[in-house]
Residue frames as qw, qx, qy, qz and C-alpha x, y, z in Angstrom:
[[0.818, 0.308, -0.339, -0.348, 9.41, 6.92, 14.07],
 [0.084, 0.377, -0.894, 0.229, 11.74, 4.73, 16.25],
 [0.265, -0.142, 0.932, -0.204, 10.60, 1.20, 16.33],
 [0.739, 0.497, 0.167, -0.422, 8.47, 1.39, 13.83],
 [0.359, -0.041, 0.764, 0.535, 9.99, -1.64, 10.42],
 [0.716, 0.532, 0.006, -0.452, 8.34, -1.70, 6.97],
 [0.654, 0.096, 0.704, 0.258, 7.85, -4.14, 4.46],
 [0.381, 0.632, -0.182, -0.650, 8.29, -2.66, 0.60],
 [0.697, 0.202, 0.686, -0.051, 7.14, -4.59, -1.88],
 [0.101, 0.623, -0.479, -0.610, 8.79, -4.93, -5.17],
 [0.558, 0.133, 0.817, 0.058, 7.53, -8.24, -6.35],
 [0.402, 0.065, -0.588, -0.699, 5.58, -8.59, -9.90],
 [0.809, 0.018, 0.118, -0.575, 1.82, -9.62, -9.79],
 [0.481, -0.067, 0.853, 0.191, 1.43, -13.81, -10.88],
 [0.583, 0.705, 0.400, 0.057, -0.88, -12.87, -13.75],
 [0.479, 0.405, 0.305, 0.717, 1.55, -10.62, -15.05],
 [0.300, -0.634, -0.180, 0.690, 2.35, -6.98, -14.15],
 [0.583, 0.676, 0.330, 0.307, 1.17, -4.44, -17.03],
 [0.141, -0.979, 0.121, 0.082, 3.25, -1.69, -15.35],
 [0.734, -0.486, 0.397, 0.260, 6.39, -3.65, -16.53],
 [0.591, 0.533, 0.510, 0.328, 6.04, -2.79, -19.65],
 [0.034, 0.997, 0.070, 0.015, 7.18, 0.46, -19.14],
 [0.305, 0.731, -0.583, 0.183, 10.42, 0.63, -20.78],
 [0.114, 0.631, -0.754, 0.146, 11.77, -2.48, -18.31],
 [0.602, -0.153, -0.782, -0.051, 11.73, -6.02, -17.63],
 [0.435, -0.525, -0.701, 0.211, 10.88, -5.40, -14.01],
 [0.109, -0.790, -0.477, -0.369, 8.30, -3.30, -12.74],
 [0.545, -0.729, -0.164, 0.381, 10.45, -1.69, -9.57],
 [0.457, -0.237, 0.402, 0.758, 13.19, -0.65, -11.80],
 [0.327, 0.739, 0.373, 0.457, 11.30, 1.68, -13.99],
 [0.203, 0.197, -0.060, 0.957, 12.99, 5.55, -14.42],
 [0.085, -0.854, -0.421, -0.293, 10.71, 7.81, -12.90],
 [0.023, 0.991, -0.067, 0.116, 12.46, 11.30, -12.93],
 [0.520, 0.606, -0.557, 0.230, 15.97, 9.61, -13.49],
 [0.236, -0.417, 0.788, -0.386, 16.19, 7.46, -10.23],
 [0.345, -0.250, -0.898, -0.110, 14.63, 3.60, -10.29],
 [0.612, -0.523, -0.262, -0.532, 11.13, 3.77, -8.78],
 [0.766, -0.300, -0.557, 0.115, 12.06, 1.62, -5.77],
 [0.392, -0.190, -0.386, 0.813, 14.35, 3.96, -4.24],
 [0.123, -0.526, -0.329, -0.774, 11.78, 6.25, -3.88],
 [0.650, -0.603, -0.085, -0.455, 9.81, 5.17, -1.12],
 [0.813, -0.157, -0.410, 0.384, 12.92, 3.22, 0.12],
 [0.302, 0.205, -0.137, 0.921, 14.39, 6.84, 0.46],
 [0.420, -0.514, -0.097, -0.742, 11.32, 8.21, 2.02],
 [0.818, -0.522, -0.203, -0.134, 11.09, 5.19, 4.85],
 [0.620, 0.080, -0.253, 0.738, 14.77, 5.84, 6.03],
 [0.041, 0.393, -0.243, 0.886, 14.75, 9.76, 6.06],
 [0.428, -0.682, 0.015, -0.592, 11.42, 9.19, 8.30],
 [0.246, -0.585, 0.584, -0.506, 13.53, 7.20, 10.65],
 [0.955, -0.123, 0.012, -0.270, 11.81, 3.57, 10.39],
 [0.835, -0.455, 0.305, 0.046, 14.37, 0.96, 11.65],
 [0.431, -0.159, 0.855, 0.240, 14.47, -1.73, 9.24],
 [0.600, 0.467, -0.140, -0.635, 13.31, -1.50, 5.90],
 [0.394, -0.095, 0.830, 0.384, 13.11, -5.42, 4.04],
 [0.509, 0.429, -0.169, -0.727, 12.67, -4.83, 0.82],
 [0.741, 0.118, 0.630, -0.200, 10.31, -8.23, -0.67],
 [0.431, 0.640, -0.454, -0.446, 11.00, -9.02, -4.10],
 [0.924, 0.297, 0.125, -0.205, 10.89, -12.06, -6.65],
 [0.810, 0.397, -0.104, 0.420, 14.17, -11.30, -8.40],
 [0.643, -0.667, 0.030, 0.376, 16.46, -10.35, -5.62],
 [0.603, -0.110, 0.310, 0.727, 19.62, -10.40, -8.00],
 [0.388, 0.558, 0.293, 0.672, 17.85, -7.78, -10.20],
 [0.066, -0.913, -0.070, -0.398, 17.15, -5.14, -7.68],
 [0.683, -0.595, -0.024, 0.424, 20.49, -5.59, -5.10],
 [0.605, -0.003, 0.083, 0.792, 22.52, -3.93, -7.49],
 [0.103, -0.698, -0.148, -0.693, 20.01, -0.44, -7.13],
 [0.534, -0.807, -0.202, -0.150, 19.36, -0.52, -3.53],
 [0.133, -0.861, 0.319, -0.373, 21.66, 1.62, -1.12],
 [0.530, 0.173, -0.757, 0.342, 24.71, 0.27, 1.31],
 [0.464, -0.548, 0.007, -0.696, 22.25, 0.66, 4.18],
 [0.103, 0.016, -0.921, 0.376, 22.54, -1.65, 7.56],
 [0.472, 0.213, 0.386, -0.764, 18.98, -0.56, 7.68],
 [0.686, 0.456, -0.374, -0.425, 17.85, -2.51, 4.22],
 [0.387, -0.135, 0.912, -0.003, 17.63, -5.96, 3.99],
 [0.500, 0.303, -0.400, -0.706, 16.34, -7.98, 0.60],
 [0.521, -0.018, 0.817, -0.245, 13.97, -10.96, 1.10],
 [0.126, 0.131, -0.724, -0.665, 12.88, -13.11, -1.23],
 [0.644, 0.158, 0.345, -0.664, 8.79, -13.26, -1.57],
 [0.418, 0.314, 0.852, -0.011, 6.33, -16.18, -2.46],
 [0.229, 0.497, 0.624, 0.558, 4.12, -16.22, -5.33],
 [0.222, -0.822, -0.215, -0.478, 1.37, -13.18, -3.71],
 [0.114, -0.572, 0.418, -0.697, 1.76, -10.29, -1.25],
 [0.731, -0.437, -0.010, -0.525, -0.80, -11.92, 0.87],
 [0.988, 0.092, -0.113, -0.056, 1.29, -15.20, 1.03],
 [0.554, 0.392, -0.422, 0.601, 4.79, -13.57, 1.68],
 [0.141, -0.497, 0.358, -0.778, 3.63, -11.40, 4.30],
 [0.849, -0.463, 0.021, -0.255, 1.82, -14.33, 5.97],
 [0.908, -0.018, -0.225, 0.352, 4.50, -16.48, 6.17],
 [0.256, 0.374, -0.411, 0.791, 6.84, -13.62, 7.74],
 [0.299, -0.498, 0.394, -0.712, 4.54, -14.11, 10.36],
 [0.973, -0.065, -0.205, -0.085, 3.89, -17.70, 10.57],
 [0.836, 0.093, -0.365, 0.399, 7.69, -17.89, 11.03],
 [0.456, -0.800, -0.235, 0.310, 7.85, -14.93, 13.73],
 [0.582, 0.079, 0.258, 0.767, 9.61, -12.65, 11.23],
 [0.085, -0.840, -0.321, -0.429, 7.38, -9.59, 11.16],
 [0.141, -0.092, -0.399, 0.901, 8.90, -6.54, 13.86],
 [0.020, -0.757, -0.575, -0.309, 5.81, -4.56, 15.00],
 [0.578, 0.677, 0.396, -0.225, 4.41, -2.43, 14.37],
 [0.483, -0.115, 0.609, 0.619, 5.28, -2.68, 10.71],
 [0.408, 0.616, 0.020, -0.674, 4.35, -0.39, 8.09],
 [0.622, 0.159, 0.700, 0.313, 3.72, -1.95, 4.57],
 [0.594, 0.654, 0.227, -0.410, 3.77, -0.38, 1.27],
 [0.865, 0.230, 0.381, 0.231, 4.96, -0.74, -2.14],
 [0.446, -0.073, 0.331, 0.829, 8.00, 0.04, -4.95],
 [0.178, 0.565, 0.707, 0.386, 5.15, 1.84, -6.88],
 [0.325, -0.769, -0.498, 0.233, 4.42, 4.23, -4.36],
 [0.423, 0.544, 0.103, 0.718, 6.77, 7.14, -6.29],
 [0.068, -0.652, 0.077, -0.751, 5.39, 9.85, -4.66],
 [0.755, -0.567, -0.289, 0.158, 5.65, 8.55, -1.01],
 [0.167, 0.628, -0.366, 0.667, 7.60, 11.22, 1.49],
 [0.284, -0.059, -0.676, 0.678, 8.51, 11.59, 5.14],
 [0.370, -0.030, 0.182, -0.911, 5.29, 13.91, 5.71],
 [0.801, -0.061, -0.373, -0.465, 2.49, 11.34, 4.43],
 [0.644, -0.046, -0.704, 0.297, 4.36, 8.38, 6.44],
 [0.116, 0.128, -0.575, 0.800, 4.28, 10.48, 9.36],
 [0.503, -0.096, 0.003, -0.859, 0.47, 11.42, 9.29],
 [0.838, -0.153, -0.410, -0.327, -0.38, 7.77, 8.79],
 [0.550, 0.041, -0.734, 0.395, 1.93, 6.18, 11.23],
 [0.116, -0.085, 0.513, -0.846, 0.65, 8.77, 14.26],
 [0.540, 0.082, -0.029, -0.837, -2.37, 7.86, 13.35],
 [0.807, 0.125, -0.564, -0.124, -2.04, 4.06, 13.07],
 [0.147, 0.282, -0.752, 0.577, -0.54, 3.60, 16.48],
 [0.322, -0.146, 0.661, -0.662, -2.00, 1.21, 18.21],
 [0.677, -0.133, 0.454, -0.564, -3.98, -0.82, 15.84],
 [0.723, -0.261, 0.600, 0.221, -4.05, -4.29, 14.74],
 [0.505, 0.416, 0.614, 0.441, -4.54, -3.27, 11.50],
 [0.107, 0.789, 0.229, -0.560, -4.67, 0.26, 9.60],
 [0.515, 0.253, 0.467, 0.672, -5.02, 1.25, 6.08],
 [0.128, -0.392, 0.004, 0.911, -4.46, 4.52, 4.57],
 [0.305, 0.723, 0.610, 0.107, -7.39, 5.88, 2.12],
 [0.035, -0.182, 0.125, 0.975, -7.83, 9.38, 0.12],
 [0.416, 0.584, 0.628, -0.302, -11.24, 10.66, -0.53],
 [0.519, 0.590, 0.492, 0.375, -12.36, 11.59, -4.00],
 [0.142, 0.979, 0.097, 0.109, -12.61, 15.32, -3.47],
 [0.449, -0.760, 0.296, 0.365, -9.07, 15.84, -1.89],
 [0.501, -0.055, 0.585, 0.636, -7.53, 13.85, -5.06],
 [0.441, 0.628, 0.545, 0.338, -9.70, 16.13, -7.62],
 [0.066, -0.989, -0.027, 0.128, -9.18, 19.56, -6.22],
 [0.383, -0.678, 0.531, 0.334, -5.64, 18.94, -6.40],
 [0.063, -0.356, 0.726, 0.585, -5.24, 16.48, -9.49],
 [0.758, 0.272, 0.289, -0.517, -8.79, 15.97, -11.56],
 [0.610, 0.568, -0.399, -0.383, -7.00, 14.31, -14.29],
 [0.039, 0.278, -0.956, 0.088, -6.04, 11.26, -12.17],
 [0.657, -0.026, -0.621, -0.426, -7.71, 7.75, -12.60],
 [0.036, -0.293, 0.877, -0.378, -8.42, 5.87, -9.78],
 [0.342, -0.245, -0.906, 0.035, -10.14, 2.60, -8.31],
 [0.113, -0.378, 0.303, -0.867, -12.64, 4.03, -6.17],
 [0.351, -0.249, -0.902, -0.032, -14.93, 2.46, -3.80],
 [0.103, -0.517, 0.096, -0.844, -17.91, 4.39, -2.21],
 [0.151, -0.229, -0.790, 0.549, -19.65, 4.91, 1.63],
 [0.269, -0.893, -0.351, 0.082, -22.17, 6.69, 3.09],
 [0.368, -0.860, -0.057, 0.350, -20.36, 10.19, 3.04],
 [0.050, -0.783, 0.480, 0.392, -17.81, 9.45, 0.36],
 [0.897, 0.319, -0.294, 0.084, -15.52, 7.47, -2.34],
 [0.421, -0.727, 0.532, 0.108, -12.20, 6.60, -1.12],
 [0.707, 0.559, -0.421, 0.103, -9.19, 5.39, -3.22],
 [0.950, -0.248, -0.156, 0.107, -6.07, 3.24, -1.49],
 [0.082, 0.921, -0.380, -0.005, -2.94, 5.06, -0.75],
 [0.804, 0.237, -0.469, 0.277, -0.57, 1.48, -0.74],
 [0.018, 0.540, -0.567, 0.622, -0.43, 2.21, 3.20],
 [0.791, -0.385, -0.404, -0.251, -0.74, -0.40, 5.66],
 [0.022, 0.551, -0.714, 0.432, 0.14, -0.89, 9.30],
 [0.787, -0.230, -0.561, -0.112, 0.28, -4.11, 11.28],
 [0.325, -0.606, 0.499, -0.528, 0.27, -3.85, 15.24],
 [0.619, -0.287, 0.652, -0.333, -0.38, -7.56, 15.74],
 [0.137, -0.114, 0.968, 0.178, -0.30, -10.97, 14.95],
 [0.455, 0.465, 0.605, -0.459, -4.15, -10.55, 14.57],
 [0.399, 0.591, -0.358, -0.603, -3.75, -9.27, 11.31],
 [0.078, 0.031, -0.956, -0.282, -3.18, -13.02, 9.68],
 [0.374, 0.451, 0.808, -0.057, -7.18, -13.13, 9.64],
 [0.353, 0.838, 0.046, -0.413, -7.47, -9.85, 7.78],
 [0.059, 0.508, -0.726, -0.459, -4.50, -11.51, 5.03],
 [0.360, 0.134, 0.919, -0.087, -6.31, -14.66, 4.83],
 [0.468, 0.750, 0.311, -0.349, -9.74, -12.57, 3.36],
 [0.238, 0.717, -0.325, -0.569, -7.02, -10.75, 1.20],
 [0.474, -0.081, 0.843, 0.241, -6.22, -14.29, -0.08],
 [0.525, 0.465, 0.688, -0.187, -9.12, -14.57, -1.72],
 [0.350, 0.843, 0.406, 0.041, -9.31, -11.68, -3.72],
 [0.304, -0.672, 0.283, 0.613, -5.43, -10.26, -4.21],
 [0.437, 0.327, 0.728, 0.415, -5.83, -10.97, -7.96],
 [0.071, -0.671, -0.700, -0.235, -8.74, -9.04, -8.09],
 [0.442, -0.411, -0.406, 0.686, -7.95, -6.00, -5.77],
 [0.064, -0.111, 0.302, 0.945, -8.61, -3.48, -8.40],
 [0.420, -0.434, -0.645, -0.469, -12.42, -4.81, -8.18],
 [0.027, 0.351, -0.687, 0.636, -13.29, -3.39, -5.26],
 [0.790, -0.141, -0.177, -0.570, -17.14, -5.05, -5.17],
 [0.857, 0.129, -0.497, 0.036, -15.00, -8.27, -5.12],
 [0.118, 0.252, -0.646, 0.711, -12.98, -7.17, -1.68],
 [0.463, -0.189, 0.380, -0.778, -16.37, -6.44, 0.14],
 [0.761, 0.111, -0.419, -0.484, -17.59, -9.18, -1.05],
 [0.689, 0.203, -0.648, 0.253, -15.26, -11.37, 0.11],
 [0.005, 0.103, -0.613, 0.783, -15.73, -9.74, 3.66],
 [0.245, 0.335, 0.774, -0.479, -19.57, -10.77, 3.88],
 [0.035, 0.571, 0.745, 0.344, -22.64, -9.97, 2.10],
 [0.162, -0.874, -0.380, 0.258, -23.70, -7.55, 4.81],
 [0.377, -0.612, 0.118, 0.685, -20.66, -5.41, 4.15],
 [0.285, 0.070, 0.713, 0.637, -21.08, -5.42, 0.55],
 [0.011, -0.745, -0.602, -0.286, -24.96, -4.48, 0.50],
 [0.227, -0.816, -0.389, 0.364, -23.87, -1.77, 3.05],
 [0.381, -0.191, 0.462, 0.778, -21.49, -0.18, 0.34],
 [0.151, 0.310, 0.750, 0.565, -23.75, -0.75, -2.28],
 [0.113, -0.745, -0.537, -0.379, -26.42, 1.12, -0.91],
 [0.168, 0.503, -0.070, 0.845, -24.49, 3.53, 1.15],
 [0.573, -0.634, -0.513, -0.078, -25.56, 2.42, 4.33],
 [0.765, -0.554, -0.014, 0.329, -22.48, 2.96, 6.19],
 [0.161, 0.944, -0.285, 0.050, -19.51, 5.46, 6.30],
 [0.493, 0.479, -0.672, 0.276, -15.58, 3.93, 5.70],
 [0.025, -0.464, 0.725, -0.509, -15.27, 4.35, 9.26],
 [0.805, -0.085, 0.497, -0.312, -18.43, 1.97, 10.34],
 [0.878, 0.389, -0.147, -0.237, -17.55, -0.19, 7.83],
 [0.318, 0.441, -0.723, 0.426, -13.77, -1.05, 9.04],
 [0.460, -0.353, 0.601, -0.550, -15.64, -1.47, 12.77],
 [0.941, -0.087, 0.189, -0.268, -18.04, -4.10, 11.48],
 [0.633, 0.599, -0.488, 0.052, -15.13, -5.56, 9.76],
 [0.065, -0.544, 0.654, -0.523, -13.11, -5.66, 12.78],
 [0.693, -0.193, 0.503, -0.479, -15.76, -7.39, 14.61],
 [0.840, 0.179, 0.176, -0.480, -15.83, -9.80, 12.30],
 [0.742, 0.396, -0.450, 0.301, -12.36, -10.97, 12.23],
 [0.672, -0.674, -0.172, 0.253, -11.97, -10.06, 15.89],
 [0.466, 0.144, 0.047, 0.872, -9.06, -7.21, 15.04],
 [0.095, -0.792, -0.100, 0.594, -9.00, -3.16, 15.85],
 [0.524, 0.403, 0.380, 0.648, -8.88, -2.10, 12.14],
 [0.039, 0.809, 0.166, -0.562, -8.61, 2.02, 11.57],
 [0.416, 0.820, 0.296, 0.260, -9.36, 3.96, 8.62],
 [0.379, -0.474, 0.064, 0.792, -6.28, 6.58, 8.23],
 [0.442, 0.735, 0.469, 0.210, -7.75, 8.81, 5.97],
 [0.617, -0.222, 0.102, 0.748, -5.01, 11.00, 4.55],
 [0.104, 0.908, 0.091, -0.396, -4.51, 14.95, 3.89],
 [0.036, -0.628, 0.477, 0.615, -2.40, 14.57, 1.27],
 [0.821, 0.390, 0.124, -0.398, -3.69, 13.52, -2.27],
 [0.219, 0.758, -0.604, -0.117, -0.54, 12.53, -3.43],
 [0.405, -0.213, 0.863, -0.212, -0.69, 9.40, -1.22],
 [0.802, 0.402, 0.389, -0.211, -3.65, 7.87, -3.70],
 [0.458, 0.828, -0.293, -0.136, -0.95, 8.12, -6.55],
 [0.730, -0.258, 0.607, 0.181, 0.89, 4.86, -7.51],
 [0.104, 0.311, -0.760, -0.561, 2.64, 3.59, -10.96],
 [0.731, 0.153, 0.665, -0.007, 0.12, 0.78, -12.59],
 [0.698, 0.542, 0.415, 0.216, 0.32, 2.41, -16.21],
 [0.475, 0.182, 0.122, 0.852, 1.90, 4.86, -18.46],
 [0.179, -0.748, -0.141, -0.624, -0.67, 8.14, -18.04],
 [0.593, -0.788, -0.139, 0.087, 0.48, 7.49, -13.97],
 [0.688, -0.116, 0.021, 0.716, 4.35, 7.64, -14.76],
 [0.035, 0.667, 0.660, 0.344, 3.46, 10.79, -16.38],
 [0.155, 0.799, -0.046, 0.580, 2.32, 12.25, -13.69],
 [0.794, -0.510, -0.016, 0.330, 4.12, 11.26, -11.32],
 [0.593, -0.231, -0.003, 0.771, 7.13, 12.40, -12.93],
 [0.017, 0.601, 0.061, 0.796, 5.42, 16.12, -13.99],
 [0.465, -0.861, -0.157, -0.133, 4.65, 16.33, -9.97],
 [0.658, -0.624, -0.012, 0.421, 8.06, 15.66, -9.06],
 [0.426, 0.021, 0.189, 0.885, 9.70, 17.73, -11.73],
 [0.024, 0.487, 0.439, -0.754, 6.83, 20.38, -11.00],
 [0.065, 0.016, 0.783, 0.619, 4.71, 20.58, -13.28],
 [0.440, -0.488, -0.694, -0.293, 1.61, 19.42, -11.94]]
């Protein structure tokens, strides 16, 4: 994992963040199995060895006094949207590549799941992690998720992204449009063409052609990392995810 940074986002939505409502005023700092949520995945990109972890956040002052004495950890303060911090950290040549991105939410995030996607992300300019439908039901049918479908499958988001280049600022730009909205996923494809949308809709095209035409059409190498662990589609947004999140990590589930 040497020379690999990440960006972890801890920020709060601009409409308002209903996961914050969970027992604390800000949405990183919720308990989940007696440790703040952030240090989760902060503790999971360390043990796998990633550089530099900066962790993005609105209210700096509330989450420096949880995060670790680490020379590896550094706390930036973010703009209003993801899409909008993480450009500007490359507008101003602040981005290390290749840079993994995900978020405080991401509870169950471990040194095995980071590994699978990073080996697998190497090399392009863009890669986002996915779980298909069946992997997350055999293993947990009672979870809710966003799903969006292909030729061949649904697939749900695992909050994993990697950036290998500066190319990536035309694939943030699209996200402009429609970070608000991200939980609609009609409204994502949309925003990437018509063609890509009708080819969803009618199941023309599998995940993986659908990232290519993408690609072409922002001039980027985008890859589908389509993960073996279901765990990775499992984020905080409400109370039935804290839940179970914390009956997987106190075994339960």
């Amino acid at each position: 994992m040497s020379g690999w940074s990440a960006l972890l986002l801890a920020g709060s939505r601009s409409k308002g963040d209903p996961g914050a409502s969970l027992l604390t005023g800000h949405k990183a700092l919720i308990d989940v199995a007696g440790v703040p949520m952030v240090l989760r995945p902060l503790r999971a990109l360390l043990d796998s060895g990633i550089d530099r972890v900066a962790v993005l956040t609105q209210d700096p002052d509330k989450l420096r006094p949880v995060l670790p004495d680490d020379p590896r950890v550094s706390l930036k303060l973010s703009a209003g949207t993801i899409a909008e911090t993480i450009a500007g950290l490359i507008h101003r040549g602040e981005l290390n590549y290749p840079a993994l991105v995900t978020t405080a939410d991401h509870a169950l995030l471990d040194p095995g799941i980071i590994a699978e996607f990073t080996a697998a992300a190497a090399d392009a300019d863009l890669a986002i992690g996915l779980v298909e439908e069946q992997r997350l039901a055999a293993r947990f049918p009672g979870s809710k998720r966003t799903w969006i479908g292909f030729k061949g499958g649904r697939y749900t988001g695992a909050n994993l992204f990697a950036f290998g280049s500066d190319k990536v600022i035309a694939a943030i730009d699209k996200w402009r449009a429609v970070e608000q909205d991200r939980k609609k996923g009609w409204r994502v494809l949309a925003a990437l063409g018509p063609a890509l949308l009708m080819g969803a809709v009618l199941k023309l095209r599998t995940v993986q052609q659908s990232a290519a035409a993408v690609g072409r059409r922002l001039g980027l190498n985008i890859r589908i990392v389509e993960l073996s662990d279901p765990k990775a589609a499992i984020d905080v947004d409400k109370p039935a995810d804290l839940d179970l999140v914390t009956d997987i990590l106190e075994g339960r589930a």
